[in-house]
PASE-102328 format. One record per residue: residue number from 0; residue in three letters; x, y, z of N, C-alpha, C in turn. Coordinates in steps of 0.2 Angstrom, whole numbers, m for minus. Layout:
// residues N
<NUM,'ALA',<X,Y,Z>,<X,Y,Z>,<X,Y,Z>>;
...
***
This chain:
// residues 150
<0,'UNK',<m5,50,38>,<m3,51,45>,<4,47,46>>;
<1,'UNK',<9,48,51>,<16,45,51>,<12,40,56>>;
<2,'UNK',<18,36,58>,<18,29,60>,<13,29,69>>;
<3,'UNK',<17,38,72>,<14,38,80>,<4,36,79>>;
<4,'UNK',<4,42,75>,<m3,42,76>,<m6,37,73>>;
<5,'UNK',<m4,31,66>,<m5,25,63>,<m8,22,71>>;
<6,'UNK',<m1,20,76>,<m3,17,81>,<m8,18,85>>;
<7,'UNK',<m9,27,85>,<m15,29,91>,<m21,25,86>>;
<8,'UNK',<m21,28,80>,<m29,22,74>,<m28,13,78>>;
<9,'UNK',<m24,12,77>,<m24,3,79>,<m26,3,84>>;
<10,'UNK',<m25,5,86>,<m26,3,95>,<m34,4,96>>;
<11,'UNK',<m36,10,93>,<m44,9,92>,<m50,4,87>>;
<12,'UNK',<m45,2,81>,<m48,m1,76>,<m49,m9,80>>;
<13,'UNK',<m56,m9,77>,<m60,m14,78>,<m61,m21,73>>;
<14,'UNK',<m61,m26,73>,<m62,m32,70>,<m56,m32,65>>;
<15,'UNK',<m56,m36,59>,<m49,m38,56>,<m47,m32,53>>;
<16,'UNK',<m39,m30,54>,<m37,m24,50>,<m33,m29,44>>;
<17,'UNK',<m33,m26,41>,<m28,m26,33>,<m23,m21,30>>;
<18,'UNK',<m19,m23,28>,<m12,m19,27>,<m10,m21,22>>;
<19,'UNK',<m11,m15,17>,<m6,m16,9>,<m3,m8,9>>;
<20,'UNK',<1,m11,5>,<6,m3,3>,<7,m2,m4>>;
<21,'UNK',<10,3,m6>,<13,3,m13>,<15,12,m10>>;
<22,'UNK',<18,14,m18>,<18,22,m20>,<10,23,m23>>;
<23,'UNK',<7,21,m28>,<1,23,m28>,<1,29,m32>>;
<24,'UNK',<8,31,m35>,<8,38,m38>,<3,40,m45>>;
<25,'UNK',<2,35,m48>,<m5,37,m51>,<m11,31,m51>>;
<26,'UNK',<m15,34,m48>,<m21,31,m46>,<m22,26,m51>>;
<27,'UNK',<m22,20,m54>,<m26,17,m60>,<m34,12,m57>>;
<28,'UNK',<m34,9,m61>,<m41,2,m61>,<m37,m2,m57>>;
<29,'UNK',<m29,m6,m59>,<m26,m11,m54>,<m25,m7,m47>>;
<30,'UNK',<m25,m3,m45>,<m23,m3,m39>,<m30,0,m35>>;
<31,'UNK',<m36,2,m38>,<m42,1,m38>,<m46,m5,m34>>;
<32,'UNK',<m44,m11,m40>,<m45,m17,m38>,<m43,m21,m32>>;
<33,'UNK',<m35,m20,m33>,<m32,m22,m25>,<m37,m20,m19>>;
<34,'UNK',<m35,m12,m20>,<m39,m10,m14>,<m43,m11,m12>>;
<35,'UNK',<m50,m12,m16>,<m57,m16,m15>,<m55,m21,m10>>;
<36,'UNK',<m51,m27,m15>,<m51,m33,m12>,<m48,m31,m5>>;
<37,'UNK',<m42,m28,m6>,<m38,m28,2>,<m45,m28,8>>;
<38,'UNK',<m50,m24,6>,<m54,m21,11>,<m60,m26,11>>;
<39,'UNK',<m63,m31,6>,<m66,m34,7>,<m64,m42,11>>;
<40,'UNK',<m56,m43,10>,<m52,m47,15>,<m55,m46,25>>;
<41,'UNK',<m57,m40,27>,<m56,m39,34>,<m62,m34,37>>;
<42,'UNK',<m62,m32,39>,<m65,m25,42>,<m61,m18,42>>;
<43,'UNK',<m59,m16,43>,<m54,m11,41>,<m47,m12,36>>;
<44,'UNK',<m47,m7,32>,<m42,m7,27>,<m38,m1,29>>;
<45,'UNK',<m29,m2,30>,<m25,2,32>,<m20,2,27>>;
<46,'UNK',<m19,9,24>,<m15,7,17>,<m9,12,19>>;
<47,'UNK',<m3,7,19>,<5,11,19>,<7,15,12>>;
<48,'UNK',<9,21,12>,<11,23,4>,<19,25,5>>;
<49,'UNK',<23,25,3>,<31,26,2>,<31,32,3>>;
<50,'UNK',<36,37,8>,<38,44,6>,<41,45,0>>;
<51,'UNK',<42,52,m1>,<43,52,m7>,<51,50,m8>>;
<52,'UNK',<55,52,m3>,<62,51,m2>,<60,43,m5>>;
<53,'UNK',<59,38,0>,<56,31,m2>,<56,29,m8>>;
<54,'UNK',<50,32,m14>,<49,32,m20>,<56,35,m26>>;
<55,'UNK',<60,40,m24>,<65,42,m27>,<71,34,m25>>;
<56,'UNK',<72,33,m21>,<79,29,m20>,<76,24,m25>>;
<57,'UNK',<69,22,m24>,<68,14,m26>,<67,15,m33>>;
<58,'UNK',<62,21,m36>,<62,22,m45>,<65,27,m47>>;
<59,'UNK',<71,32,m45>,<73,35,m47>,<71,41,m44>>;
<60,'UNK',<76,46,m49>,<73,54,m47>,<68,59,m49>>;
<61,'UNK',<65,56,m56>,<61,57,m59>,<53,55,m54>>;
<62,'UNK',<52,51,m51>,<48,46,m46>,<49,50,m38>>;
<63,'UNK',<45,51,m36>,<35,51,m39>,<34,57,m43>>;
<64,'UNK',<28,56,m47>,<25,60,m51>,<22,66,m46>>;
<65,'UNK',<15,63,m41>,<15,66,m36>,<16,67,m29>>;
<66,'UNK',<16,72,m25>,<20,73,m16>,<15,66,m12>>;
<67,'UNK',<18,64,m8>,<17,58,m4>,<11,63,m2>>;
<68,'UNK',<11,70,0>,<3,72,3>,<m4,71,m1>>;
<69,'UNK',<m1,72,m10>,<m4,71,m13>,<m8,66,m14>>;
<70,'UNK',<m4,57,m15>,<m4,52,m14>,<m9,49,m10>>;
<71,'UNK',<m8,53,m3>,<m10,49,2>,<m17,51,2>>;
<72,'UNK',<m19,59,2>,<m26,60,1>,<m30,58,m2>>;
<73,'UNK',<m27,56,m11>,<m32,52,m15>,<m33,46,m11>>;
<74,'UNK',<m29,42,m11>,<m30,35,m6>,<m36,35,m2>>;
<75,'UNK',<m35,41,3>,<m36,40,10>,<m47,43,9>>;
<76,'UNK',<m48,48,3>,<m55,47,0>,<m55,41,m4>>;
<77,'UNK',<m54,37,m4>,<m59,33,m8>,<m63,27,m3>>;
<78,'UNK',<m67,27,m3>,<m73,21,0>,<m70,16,6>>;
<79,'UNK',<m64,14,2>,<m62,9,5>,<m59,9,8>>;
<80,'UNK',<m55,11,10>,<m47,15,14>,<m51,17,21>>;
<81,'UNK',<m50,14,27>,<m49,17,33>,<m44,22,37>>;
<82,'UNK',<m37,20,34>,<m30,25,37>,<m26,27,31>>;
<83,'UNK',<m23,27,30>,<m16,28,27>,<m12,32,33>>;
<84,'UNK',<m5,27,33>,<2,29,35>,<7,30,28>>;
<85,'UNK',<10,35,31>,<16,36,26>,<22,33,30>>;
<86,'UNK',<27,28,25>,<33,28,29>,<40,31,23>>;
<87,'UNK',<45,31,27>,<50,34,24>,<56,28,23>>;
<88,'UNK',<53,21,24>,<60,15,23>,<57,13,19>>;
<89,'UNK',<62,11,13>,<61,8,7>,<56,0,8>>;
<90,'UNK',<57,m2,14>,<50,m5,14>,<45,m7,20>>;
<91,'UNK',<39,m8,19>,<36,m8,26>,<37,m10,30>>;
<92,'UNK',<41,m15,32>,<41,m21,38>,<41,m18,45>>;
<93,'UNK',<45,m9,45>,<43,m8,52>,<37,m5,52>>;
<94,'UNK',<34,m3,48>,<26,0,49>,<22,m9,50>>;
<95,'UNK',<23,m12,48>,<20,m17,48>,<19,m21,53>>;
<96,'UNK',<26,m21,56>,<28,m24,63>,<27,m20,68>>;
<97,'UNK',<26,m15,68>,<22,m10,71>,<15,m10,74>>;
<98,'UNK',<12,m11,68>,<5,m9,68>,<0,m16,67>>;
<99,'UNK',<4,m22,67>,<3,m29,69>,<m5,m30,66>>;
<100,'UNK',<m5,m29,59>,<m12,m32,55>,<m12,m38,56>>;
<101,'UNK',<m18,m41,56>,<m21,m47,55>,<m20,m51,47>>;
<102,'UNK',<m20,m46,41>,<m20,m51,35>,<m15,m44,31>>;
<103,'UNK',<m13,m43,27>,<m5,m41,22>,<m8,m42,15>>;
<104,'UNK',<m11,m38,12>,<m13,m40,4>,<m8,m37,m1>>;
<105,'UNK',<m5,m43,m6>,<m3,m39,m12>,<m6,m41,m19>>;
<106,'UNK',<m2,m36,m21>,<m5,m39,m28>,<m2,m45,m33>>;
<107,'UNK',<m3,m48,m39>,<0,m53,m39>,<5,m54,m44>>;
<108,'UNK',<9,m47,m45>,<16,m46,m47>,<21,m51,m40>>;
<109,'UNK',<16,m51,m34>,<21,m54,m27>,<19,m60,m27>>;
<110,'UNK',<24,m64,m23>,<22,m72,m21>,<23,m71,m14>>;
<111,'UNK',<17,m76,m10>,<19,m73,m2>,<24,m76,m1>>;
<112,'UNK',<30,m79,m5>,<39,m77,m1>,<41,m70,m2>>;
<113,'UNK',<37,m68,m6>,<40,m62,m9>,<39,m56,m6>>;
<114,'UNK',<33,m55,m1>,<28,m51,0>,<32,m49,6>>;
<115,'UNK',<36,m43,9>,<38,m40,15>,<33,m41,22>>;
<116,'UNK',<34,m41,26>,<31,m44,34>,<28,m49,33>>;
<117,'UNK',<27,m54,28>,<21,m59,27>,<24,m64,33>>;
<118,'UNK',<30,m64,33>,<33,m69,39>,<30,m67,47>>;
<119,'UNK',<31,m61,48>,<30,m57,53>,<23,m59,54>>;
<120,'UNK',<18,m56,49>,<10,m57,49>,<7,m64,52>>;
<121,'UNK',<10,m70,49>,<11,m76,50>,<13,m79,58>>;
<122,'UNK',<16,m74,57>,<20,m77,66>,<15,m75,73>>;
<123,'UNK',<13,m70,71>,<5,m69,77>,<m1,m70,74>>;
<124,'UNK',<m2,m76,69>,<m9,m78,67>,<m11,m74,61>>;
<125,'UNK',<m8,m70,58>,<m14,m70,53>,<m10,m72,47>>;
<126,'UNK',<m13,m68,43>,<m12,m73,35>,<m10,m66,30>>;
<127,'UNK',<m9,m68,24>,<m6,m67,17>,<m12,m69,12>>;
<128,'UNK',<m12,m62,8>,<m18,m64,2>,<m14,m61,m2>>;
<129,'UNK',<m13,m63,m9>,<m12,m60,m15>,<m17,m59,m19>>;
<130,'UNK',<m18,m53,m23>,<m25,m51,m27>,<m22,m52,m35>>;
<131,'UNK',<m26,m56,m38>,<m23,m57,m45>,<m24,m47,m48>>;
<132,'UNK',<m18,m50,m52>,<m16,m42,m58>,<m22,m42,m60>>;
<133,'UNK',<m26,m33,m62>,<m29,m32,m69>,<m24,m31,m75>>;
<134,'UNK',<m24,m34,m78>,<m20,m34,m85>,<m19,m26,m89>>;
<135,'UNK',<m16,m26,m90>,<m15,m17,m94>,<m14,m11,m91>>;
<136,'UNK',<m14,m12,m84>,<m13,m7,m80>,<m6,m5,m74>>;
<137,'UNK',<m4,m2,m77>,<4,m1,m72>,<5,7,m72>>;
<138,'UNK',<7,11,m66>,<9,17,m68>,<15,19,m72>>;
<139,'UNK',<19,14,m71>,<25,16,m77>,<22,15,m85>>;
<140,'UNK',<19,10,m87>,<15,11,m92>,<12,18,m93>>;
<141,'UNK',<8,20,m88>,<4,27,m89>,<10,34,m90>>;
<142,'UNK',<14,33,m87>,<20,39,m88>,<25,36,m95>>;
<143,'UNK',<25,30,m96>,<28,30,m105>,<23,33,m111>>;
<144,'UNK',<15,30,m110>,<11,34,m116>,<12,42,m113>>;
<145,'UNK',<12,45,m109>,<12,52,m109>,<19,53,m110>>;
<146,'UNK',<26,52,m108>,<33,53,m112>,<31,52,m118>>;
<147,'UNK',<28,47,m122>,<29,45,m129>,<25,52,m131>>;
<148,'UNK',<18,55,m129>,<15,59,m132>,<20,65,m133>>;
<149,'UNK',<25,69,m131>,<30,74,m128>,<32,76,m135>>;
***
């Protein structure tokens, strides 16, 4: 959904929302786990994904593998996931500062200086979670073994 109807969901969502993002362009076990955790952190899980415009400036032209509709609908069926927003700026902060979650989870590639809106999050009361890495799982790793099979 874009950011309007993100807020029409907020405004209805009940007890603590949580907000992680990424591109998510191939689904793996890390970012499986994240999401578990983001959703066990709160009561609702709200997951921002990059437009695909997004995903090209930040990885290239080749990036994403799949269309952000794609993307978002794997996301938005699994278990955990209550919304998915797609935004179009290279990073969340105005969906973020938007949609004023209660806790921001990333994974643990980030340190919460690191972590986009965690100041923001912090300044109306809530908090910053970082989710330790599954080890061996990255989608750039996933598209090197498939280029190397080629």
């Amino acid at each position: 959904m874009d950011l309007a109807s993100a807020k029409t969901w907020r405004q209805g969502a009940r007890g603590t929302v949580v907000f992680t993002n990424g591109v998510f362009d191939l689904l793996h076990p890390g970012h499986v786990d994240i999401l578990t955790a983001a959703r066990a952190a709160g009561d609702v899980l709200l997951v921002g994904i990059n437009s695909d415009d997004s995903v090209r400036r930040l990885k290239g032209p080749a990036r994403p593998v799949r269309s952000e509709a794609d993307r978002a609908f794997v996301i938005a069926a699994l278990e955990c996931v209550d919304c998915v927003v797609v935004f179009g700026e290279d990073t969340p902060l105005e969906t973020i500062t938007a949609l004023r979650p209660d806790i921001v989870v990333k994974g643990g590639d980030y340190s919460e200086d690191t972590i986009v809106g965690a100041r923001e999050v912090k300044s109306w009361g809530g908090r910053v979670v970082v989710v330790p890495l599954t080890p061996g799982h990255s989608t750039t790793s996933i598209i090197e073994k498939l280029s190397a099979k080629d």
